[in-house]
C-alpha positions as CSV (number, residue, x, y, z in Angstrom):
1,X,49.6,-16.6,18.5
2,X,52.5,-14.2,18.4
3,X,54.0,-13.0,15.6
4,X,57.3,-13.3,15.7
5,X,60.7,-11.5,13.8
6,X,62.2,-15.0,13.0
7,X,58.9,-15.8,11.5
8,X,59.1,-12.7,9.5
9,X,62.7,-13.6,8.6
10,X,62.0,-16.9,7.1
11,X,59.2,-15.5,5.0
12,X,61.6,-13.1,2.9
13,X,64.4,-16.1,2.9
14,X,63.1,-18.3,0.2
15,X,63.1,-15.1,-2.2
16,X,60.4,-16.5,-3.8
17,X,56.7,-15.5,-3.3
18,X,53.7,-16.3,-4.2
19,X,50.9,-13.6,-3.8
20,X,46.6,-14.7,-3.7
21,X,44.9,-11.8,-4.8
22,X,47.2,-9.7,-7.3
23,X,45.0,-7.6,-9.4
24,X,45.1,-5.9,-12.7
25,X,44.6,-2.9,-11.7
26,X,47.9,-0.9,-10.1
27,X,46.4,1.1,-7.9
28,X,45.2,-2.1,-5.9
29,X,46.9,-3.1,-2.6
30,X,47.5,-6.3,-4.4
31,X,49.1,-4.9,-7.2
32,X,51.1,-2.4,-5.6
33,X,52.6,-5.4,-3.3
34,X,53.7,-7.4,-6.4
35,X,54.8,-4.7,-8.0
36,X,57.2,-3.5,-5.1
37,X,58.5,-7.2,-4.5
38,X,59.2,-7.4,-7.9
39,X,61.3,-4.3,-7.9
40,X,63.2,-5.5,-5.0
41,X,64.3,-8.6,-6.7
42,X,62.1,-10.7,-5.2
43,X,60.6,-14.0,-7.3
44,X,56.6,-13.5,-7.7
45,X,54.0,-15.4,-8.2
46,X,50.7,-14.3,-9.1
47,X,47.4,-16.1,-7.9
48,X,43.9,-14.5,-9.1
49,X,41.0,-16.7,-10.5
50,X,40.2,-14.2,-12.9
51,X,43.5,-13.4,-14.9
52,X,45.7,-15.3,-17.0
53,X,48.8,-13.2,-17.5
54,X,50.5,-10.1,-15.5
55,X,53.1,-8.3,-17.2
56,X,54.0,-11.6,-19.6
57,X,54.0,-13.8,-16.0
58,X,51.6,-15.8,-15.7
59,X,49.1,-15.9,-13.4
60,X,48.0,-19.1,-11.7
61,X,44.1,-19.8,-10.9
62,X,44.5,-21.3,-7.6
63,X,47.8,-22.6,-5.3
64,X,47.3,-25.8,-6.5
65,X,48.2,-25.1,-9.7
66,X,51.2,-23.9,-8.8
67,X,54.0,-26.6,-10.4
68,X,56.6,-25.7,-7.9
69,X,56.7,-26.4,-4.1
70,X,55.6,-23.0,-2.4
71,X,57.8,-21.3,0.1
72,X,56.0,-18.3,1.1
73,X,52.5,-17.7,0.5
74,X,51.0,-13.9,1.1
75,X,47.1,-14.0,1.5
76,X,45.2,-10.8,0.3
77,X,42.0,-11.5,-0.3
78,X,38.2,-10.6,0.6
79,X,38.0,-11.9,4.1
80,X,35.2,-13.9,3.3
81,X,37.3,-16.0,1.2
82,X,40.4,-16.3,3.9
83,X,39.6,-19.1,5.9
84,X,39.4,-21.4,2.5
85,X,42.5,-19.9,0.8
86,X,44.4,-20.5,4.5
87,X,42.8,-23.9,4.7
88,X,44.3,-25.1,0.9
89,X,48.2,-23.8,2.0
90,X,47.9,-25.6,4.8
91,X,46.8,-28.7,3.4
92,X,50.0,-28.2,1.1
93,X,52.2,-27.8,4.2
94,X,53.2,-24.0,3.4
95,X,55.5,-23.0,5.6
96,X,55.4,-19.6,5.5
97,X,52.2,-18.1,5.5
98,X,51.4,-14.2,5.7
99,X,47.8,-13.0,6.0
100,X,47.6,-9.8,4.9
101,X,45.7,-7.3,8.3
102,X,42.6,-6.5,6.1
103,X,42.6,-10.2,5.2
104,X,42.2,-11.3,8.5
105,X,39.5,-12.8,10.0
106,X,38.4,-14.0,13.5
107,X,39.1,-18.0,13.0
108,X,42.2,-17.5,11.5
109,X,44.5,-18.4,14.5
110,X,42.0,-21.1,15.2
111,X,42.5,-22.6,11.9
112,X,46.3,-22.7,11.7
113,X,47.1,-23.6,15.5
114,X,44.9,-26.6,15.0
115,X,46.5,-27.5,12.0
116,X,50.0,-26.6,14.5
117,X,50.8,-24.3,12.2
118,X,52.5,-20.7,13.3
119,X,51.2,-17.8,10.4
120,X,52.1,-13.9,10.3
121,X,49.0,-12.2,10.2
122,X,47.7,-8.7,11.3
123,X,51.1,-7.2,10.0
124,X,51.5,-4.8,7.2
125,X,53.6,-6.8,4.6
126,X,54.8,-3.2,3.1
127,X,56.3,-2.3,7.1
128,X,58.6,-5.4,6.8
129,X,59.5,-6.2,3.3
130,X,63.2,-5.2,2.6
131,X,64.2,-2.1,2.1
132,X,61.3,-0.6,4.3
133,X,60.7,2.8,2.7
134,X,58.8,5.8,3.2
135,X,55.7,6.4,5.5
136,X,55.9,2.3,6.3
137,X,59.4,2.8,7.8
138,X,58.0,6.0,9.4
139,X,54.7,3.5,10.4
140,X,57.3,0.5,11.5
141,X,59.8,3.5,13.4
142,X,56.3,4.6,15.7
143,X,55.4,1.3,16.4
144,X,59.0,0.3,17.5
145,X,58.9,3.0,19.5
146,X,55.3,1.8,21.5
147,X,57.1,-2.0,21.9
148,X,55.1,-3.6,19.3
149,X,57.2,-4.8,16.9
150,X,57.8,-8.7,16.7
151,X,60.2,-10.0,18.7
């Protein structure tokens, strides 16, 4: 399963996304994602079992709590909890799913192309989230350059 730029595309359209596995502390990969979505006027909403509230927002449990239909759903989590978290969105027919690359595990295509569902995953959220700044544009220019961008 190729990822592919459209797929990309439509994953930043909704403007809204929800994030599994934001994390209290900043210097998290987590964190630092929500934070710098946030920044760039994006709509985010925090998933973690284990907090209530971030920065006055609060901070769901699970997806299913969720009240609103989810558009885009980024997965970063322990890979040992992947498969489950990918298996809930797609029982809720998310859309738009983005497995974060350390996220990923090895019957993750498995489990969305039998579901016939198409996900982003082994992709660097931070190369492709608009504006692309910094060493991830320098990251996303070297790997344009090799032919491995999505098409």
């Amino acid at each position: 399963m190729k990822v592919t730029k459209d797929q990309i595309n439509r994953f930043f359209s909704s403007g809204v996304i929800t994030i599994v596995g934001v994390s209290r502390n900043e210097k998290k990969f987590g964190r630092m994602v929500f934070n710098n979505l946030k920044k760039n006027g994006y709509q985010v909403i925090p998933v973690n079992p284990n907090i209530d509230e971030i920065d006055g927002q609060t901070c769901y449990k699970n997806i299913k709590q969720i009240p609103e239909k989810i558009e885009s759903l980024l997965i970063i989590s322990q890979k040992s909890k992947t498969n489950e978290l990918l298996r809930e969105a797609l029982e809720l027919e998310i859309e738009n799913i983005w497995v974060q690359k350390e996220s990923c595990t090895k019957e993750l295509v498995q489990i969305a192309e039998e579901a016939g569902q198409q996900i982003i995953h082994n992709e660097c959220i931070f190369m492709y989230a608009p504006p692309v700044k910094g060493i991830h544009k320098f990251h996303r220019s070297i790997v344009g350059l090799f032919g491995q961008l999505p098409k």
